[in-house]
DODRENVEX-423768 format. One record per residue (C-alpha): x, y, z; residue number from 1. Coordinates in steps of 0.05 Angstrom, whole numbers, m for minus. Example, Ala and Ser with C-alpha at 12.3 -4.5 7.8 and 13.67 -1.06 7.14 Angstrom:
BEGIN
<pt east="246" north="m90" up="156" resi="1"/>
<pt east="273" north="m21" up="143" resi="2"/>
END
This chain:
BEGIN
<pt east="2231" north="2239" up="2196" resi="1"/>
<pt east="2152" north="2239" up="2214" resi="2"/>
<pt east="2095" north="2288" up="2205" resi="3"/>
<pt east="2028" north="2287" up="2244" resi="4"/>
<pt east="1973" north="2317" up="2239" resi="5"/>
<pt east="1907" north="2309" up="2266" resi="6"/>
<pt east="1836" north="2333" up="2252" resi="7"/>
<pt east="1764" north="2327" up="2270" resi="8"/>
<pt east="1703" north="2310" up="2231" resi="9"/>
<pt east="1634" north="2323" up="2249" resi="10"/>
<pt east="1616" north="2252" up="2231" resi="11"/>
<pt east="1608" north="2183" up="2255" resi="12"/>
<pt east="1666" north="2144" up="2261" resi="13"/>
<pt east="1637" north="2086" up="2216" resi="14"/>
<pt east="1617" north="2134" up="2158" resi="15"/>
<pt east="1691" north="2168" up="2156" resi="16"/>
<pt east="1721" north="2099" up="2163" resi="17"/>
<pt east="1676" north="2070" up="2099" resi="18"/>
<pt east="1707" north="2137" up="2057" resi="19"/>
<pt east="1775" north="2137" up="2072" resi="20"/>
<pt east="1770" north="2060" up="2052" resi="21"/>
<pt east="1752" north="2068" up="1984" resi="22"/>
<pt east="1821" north="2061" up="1953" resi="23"/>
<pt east="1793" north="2059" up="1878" resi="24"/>
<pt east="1779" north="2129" up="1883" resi="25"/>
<pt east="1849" north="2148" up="1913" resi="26"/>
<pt east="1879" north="2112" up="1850" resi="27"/>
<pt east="1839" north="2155" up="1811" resi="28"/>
<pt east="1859" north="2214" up="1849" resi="29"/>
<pt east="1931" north="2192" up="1835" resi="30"/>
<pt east="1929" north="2168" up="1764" resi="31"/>
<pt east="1897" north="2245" up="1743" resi="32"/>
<pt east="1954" north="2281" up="1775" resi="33"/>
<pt east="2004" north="2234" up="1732" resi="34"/>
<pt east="2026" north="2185" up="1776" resi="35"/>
<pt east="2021" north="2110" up="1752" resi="36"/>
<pt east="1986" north="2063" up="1793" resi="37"/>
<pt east="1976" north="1999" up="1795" resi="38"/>
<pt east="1933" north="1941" up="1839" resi="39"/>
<pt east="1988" north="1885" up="1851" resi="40"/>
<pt east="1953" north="1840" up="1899" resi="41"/>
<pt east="1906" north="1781" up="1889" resi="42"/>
<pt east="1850" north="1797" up="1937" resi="43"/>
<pt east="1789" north="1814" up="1914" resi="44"/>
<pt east="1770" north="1850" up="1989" resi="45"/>
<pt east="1782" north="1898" up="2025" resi="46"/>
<pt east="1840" north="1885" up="2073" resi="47"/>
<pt east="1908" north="1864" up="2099" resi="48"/>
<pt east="1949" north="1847" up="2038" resi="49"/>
<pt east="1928" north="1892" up="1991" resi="50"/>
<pt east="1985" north="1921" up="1952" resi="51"/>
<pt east="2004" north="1973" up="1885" resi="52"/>
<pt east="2058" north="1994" up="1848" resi="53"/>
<pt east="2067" north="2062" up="1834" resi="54"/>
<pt east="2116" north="2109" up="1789" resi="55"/>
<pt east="2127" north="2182" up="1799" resi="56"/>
<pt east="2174" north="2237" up="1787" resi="57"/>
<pt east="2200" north="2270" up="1851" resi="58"/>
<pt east="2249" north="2319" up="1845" resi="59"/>
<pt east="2257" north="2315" up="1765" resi="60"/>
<pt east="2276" north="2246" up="1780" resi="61"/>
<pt east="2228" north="2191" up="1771" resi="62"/>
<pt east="2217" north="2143" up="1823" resi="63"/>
<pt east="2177" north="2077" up="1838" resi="64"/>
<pt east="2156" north="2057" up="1904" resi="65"/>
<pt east="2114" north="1992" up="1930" resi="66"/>
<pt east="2056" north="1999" up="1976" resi="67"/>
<pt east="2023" north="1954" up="2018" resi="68"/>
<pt east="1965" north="1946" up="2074" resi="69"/>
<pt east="1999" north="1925" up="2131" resi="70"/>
<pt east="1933" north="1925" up="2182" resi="71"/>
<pt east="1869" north="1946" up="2176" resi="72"/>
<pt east="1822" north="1951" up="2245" resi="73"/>
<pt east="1752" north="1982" up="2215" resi="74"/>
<pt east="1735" north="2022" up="2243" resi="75"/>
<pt east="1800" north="2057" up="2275" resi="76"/>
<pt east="1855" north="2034" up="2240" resi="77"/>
<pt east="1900" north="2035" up="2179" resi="78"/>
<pt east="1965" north="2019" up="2174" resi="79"/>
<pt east="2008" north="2023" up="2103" resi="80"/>
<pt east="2082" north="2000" up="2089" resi="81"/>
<pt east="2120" north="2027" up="2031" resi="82"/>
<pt east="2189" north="2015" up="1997" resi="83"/>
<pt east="2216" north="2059" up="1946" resi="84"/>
<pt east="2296" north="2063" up="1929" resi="85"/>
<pt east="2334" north="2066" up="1995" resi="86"/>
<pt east="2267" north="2096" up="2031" resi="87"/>
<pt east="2225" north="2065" up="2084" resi="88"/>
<pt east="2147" north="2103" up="2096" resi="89"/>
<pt east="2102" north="2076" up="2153" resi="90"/>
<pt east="2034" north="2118" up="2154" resi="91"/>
<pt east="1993" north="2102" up="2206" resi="92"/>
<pt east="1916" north="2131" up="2198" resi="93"/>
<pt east="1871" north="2126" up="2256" resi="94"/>
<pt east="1805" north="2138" up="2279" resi="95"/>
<pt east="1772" north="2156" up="2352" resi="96"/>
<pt east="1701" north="2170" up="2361" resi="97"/>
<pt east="1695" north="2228" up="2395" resi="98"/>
<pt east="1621" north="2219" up="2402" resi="99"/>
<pt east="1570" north="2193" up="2360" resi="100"/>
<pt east="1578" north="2251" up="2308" resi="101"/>
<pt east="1643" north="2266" up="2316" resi="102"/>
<pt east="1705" north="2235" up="2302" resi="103"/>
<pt east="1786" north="2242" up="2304" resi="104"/>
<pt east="1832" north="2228" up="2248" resi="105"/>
<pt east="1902" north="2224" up="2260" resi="106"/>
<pt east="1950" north="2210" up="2202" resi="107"/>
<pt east="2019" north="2197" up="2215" resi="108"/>
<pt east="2073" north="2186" up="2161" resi="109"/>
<pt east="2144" north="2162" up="2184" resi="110"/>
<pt east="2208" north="2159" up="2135" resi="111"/>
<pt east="2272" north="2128" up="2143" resi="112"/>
<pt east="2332" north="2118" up="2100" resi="113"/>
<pt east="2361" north="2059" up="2092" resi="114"/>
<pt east="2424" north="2083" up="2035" resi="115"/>
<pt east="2467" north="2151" up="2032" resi="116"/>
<pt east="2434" north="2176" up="1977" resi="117"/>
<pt east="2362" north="2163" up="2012" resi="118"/>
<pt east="2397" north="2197" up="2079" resi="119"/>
<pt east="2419" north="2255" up="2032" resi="120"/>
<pt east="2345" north="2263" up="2015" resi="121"/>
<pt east="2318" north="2257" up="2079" resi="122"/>
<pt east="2369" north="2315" up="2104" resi="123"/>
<pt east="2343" north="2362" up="2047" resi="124"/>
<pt east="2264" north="2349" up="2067" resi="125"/>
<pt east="2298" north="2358" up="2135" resi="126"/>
<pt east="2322" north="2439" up="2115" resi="127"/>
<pt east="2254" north="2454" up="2086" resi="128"/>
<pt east="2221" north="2418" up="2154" resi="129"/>
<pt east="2171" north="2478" up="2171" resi="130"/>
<pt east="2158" north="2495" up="2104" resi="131"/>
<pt east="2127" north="2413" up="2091" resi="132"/>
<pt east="2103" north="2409" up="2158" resi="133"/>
<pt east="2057" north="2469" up="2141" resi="134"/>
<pt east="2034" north="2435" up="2074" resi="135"/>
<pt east="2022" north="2373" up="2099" resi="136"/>
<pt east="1976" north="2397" up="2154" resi="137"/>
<pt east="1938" north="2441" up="2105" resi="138"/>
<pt east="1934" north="2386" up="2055" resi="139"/>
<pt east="1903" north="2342" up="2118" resi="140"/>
<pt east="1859" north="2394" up="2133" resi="141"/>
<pt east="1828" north="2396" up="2067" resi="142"/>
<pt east="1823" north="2314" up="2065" resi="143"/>
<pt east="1784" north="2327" up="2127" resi="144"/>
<pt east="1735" north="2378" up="2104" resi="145"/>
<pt east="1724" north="2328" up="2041" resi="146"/>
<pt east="1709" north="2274" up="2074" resi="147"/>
<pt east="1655" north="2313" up="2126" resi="148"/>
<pt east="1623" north="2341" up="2058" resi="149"/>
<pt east="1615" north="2267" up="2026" resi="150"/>
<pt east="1592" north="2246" up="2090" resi="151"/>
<pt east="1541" north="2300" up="2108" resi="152"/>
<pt east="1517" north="2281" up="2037" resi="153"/>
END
């Protein structure tokens, strides 16, 4: 299952790159709408290698899944690999300049199931396909128009 969705920024490709890198604040973001993360790599940079752990509940179940940075091109690409119970995600975020002042993000999450119950799953998001598309669009959209505000800051 994948969802795409792209947007443009009024702002260089360098300064959207430099926010949408700052992963401490997305562990924030995460840890104050009650999901439990945690930093399990080594590295002290920015970069390939990086990795968390993070615990949720999804679906009145709770669930764990393992993330990790896969490849990072600043300033066009970001590439992240994560393994939950059964569940494969691949989301690819990229950048193109459009001009100086004006650049392309395109996010792109892929799923796959690797168990029945995880195909089971997968088949449900599959029913309410229009309904996530719609939210995850909207939800990119607003990213978007946060990260032109901090950067026009």
């Amino acid at each position: 299952m994948q969802f795409v969705s792209k947007e443009d920024i009024e702002a260089p490709v360098a300064n959207v790159f430099a926010i949408l890198s700052e992963f401490e604040s997305y562990e924030r973001s995460a840890i104050r709408r009650g999901i439990e993360v945690q930093r399990v790599d080594q590295t002290a940079a920015i970069g390939v290698g990086m990795a968390w752990d993070a615990r949720f509940n999804l679906r009145g179940r709770p669930r764990e899944m393992h993330v990790v940075l896969k490849q990072f091109e600043p300033p066009q690409l970001m590439r992240f690999e994560g393994h939950s119970k059964g569940i494969t995600s691949i989301v690819n975020i990229e950048l193109l300049a459009l001009s100086p002042r004006r650049t392309r993000l395109s996010f792109d999450i892929q799923l796959s199931a690797k168990t029945l119950s995880a195909r089971l799953f997968l088949q449900s998001l599959k029913l309410a396909r229009k309904n996530l598309t719609r939210r995850f669009k909207l939800r990119i959209a607003e990213f978007a128009k946060d990260v032109e505000d901090r950067c026009a800051r």
